[in-house]
Every structure is written in C-alpha cells, then in structure tokens.
C-alpha positions in Angstrom: 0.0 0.0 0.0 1.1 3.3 -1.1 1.3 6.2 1.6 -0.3 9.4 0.4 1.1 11.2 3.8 -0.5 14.2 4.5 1.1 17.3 3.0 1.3 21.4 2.6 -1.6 23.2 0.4 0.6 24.2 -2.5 2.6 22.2 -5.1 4.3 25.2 -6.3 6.6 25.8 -9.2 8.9 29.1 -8.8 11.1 30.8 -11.1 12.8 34.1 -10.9 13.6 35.7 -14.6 16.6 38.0 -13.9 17.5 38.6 -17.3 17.0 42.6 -17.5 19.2 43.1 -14.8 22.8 43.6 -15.9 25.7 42.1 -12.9 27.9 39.2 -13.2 27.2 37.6 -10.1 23.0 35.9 -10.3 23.3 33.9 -7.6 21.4 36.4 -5.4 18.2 35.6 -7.7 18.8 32.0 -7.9 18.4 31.6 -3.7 15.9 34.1 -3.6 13.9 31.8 -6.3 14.6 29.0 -3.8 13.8 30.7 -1.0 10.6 31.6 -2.7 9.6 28.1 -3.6 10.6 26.7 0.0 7.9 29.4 1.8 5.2 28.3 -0.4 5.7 24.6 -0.5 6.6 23.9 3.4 4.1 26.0 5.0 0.8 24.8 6.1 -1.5 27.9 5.7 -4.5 26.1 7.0 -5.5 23.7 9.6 -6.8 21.7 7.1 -4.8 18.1 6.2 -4.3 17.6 2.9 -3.2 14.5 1.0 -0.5 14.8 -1.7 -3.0 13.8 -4.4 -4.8 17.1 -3.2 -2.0 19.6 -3.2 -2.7 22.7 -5.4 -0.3 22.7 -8.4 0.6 26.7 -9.4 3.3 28.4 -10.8 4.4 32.2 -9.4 7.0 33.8 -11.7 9.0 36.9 -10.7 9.9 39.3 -13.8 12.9 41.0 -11.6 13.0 44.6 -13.4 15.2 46.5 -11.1 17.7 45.3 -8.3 19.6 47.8 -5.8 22.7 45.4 -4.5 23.0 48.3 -1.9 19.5 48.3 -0.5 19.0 45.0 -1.4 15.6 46.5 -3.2 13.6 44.5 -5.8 11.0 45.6 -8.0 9.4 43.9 -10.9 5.9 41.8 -11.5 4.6 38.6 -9.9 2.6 36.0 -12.7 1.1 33.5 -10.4 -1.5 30.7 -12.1 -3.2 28.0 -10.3 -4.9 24.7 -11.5 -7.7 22.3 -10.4 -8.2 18.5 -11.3 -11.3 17.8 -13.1 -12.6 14.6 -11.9 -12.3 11.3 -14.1 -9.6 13.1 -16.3 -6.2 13.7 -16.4 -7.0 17.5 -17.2 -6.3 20.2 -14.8 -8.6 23.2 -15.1 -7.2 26.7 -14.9 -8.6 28.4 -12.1 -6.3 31.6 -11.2 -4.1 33.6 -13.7 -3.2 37.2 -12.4 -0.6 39.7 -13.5 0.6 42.1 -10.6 2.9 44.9 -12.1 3.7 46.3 -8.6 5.8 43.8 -6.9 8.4 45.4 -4.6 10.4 44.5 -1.5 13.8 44.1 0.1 15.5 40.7 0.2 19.0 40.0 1.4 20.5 36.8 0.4 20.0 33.7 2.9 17.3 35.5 4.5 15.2 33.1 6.5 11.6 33.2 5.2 8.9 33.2 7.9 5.3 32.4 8.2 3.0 33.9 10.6 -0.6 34.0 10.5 -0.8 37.7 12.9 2.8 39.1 11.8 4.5 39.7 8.6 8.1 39.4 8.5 8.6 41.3 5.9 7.1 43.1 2.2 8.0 39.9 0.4 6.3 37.2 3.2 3.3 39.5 3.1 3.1 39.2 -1.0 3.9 35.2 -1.0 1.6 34.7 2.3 -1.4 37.0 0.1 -1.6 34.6 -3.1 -0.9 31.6 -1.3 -4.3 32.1 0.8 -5.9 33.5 -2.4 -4.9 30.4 -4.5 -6.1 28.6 -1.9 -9.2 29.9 -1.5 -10.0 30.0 -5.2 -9.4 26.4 -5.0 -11.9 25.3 -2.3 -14.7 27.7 -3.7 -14.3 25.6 -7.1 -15.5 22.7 -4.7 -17.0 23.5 -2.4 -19.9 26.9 -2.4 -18.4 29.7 -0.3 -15.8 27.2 0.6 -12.8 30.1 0.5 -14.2 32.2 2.3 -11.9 31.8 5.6 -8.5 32.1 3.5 -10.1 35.2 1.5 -10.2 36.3 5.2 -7.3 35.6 6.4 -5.7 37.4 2.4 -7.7 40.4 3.4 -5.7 40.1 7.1 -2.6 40.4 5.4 -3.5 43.3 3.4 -4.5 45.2 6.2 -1.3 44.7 8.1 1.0 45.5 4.9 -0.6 48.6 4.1 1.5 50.5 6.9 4.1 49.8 3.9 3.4 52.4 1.6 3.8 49.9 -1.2 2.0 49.6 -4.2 -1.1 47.3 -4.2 -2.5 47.1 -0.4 -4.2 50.3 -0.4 -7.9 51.7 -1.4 -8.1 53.7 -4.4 -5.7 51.9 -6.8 -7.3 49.7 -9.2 -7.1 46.2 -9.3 -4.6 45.7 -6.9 -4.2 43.3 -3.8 -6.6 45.1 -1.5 -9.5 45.1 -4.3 -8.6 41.5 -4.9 -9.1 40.5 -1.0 -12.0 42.7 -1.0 -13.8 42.2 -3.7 -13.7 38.1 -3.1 -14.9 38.9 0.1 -18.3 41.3 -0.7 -21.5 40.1 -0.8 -22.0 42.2 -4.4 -20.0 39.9 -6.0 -21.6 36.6 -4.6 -22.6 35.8 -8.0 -18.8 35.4 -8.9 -18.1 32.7 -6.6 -21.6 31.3 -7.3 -20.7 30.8 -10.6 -16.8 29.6 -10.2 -18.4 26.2 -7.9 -21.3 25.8 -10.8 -19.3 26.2 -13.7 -17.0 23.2 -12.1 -19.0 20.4 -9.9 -22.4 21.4 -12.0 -20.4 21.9 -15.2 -16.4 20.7 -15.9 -16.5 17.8 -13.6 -19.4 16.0 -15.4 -17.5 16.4 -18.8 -16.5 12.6 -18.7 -20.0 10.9 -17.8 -22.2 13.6 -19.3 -21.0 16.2 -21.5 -24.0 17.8 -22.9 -25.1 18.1 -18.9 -21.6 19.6 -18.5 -21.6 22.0 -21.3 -25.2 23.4 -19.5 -23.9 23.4 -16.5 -20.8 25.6 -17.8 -23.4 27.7 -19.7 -25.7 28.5 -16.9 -22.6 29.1 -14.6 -21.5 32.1 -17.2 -25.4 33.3 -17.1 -24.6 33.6 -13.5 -21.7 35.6 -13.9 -23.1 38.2 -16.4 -25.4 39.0 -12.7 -22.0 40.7 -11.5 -21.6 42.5 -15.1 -25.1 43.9 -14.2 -23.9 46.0 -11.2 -19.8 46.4 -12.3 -19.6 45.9 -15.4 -15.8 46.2 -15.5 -15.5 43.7 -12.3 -11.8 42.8 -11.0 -13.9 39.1 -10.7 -15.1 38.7 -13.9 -11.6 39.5 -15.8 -10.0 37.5 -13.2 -12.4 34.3 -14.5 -12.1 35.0 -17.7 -8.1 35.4 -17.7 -8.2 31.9 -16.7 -11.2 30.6 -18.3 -11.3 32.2 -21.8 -9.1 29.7 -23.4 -11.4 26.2 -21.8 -14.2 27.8 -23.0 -13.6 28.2 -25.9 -12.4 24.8 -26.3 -15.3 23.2 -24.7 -17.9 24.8 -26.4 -16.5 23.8 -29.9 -16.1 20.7 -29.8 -18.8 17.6 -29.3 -21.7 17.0 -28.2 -23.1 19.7 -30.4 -24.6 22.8 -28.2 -26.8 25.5 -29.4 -23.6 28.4 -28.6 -25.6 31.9 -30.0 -27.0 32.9 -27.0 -23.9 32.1 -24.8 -21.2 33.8 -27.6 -24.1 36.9 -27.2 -23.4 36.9 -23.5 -19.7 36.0 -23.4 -19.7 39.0 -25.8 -21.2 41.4 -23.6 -19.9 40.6 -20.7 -16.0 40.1 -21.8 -16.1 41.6 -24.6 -12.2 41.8 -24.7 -12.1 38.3 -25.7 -14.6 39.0 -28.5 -12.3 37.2 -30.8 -12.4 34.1 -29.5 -15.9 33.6 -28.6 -16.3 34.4 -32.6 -14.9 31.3 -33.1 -17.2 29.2 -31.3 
C-alpha cells in the first residue's frame, strides 16, 4: 500500500527571470527563487490536512525589473497561475491567472523566510503569504460553495497589516490591486462570482466525462450567472479575473462535441467580456 502522507496546500513551481538586470554575479536571484519556492511549498497555511493527491499545483513567476545590491531592493511583477483537477480526467482546469505589475520589497540573500498567520516578516512574506491564501481559497470555492471564504479572510488580514508599507497594491483607491482582490472576493455584491466559479465546475467541468451535454449546461448557466455581477460592475476585477483563466477552456469546450446550441452564450460572453470577442467568434 502506497502512503499518500498528509502534506502542505501548494505544489508550487517558482522561477525568478533576472535577465533585464545587468551584474555578473545571479546567484542572489537563484536563492531568492529557492527561498521563494521553500515558503510556499513547506508551509501549512490552513489547519486543514491535505493528501498529496490534493496539493494545489501553481506556478508564481518573478519578472525581476530592477535590483539595488546596496538596498538589497527588488521591483518587478509577480505571474502566479493556479490549477484544479477535473474529476475522471487527467486534465487540470485553470482556475487563477493574475498579472501584478507592482511587486516590490527588500531581500538579502539567505534571509530566512517566515510564516505567521498575525505578523509579517517582511514586504515579500506578506506578497507570498497573500496569493498563497488567495490560491487557496480559489481552489476550495471551485469545490465547495463559499468554501474560501476563511483564506479570503485571512488574504484580506494580510492586506491590512502591509498597508502601513506604503507599497504599491495594499491600499484603497488603486485599481485592481491586492486590496481590491481580498475585498472584492470577500463582498456580498460579487456573490454571483463565486456562485458561478463552484457551478461552472462540480455542476459543469467535472461532469465532462459521464455527461458532457449536462456539463456544457452546466458551464453555460454558470456564465449566465456571472453576467449577474456584469449587471452592477460591469468592468468587475472578478469577472476579468475568470475570464483570464477561463477564456481559453471555453472556448475549447464549447466547440467541440456533443453539439450545443452556442448563439445565445457567444451573445453573452460578448457582452460581458467583450475583450475576448475574438475568441468567442470562433465558437
């Protein structure tokens, strides 16, 4: 018998792109990197025990723009993408991709990197401790209804203790930053989001194997259900954030077999992302 073992949240992949900074000596960025990875993949960030089979696989990718060896200051922007496992398959479902231009913080090499759920250590625990709760929370609300609600908590408890920073990001007023994220996930006005992100996967995604014209439904009415939040904001934080990981699946799903009657969904896909009008043309 095989032992599954019980294991952190995250299976996290971590790079560190260093390539527009100009010194001889990268080994700085290479420890930071594993520094990086170590904090996310050997810290439990719930009390919840998790199974190896049921770690979250994401990728976070620093884009290191400028480095001060004197300060030891980095600035740059943070790619982090996280996955699901759709049941029956061997597919993994994109459920997070998010862009944050404003990443900076101070780093000196060997630096031990701390979790603590009431304290941040420092501006770069506080970014790494943010999306790992987000990710996480993501995750469980794909599986369970309102199921991410306590790590959307505890990212919005992070935010409030890093905005005594003044860093980019934590603060009210800029636009589609950290503290909106936290926020937003967290607001009653955008219930339909995380309505939708559960239907669209146990009610839609996870039936693709045993019924996939009950899948593709399920999918459909699970976008309906997002176009609620385009109602009230129609330029939501949430509903790019689905559809920067979604667009892609969608479009995938809906043209291939079983046949489904796509006008009426292209319509609303149209309307309510209309960035990705392109691709829902090719439905």
């Amino acid at each position: 018998m095989g032992i599954t073992g019980i294991a952190q949240e995250l299976n996290a992949t971590v790079t560190v792109n260093s390539e527009r900074i100009q010194q001889t000596n990268k080994q700085i960025f290479t420890t930071l990197q594993n520094s990086m990875r170590d904090f996310l993949n050997n810290n439990k960030f719930t009390s919840i025990n998790v199974r190896r089979s049921e770690q979250i696989d994401c990728t976070v990718l620093l884009v290191v723009e400028e480095y001060d060896p004197n300060t030891n200051a980095f600035k740059g922007v943070l790619q982090v993408q996280s996955s699901r496992p759709v049941f029956n398959s061997g597919y993994s479902s994109p459920v997070f991709a998010y862009r944050d231009n404003h990443i900076s913080f101070n780093y000196i090499e060997f630096e031990p990197l701390t979790y603590s759920e009431n304290s941040i250590g420092s501006n770069l625990t506080g970014l790494l401790s943010f999306y790992a709760h987000l990710m996480i929370g993501l995750d469980a609300d794909t599986f369970s209804l309102n199921g991410g609600t306590g790590n959307y908590q505890k990212a919005s408890q992070v935010v409030s203790m890093m905005q005594g920073t003044g860093d980019k990001g934590w603060t009210m007023g800029e636009a589609n930053n950290r503290y909106a994220l936290a926020n937003d996930l967290l607001s009653t006005m955008y219930s339909s989001y995380r309505q939708a992100l559960y239907d669209y996967h146990i009610k839609g995604l996870d039936l693709m194997t045993s019924d996939p014209d009950q899948a593709k439904k399920g999918m459909a009415d699970a976008i309906n259900t997002l176009a609620n939040v385009h109602k009230t904001r129609p330029n939501a934080l949430a509903t790019r954030i689905f559809f920067d990981a979604k667009s892609d699946e969608v479009v995938q799903v809906f043209s291939a077999g079983p046949n489904y009657d796509n006008a009426q969904l292209i319509e609303t896909l149209t309307r309510i992302n209309p960035l990705n009008g392109s691709k829902w043309n090719r439905m």
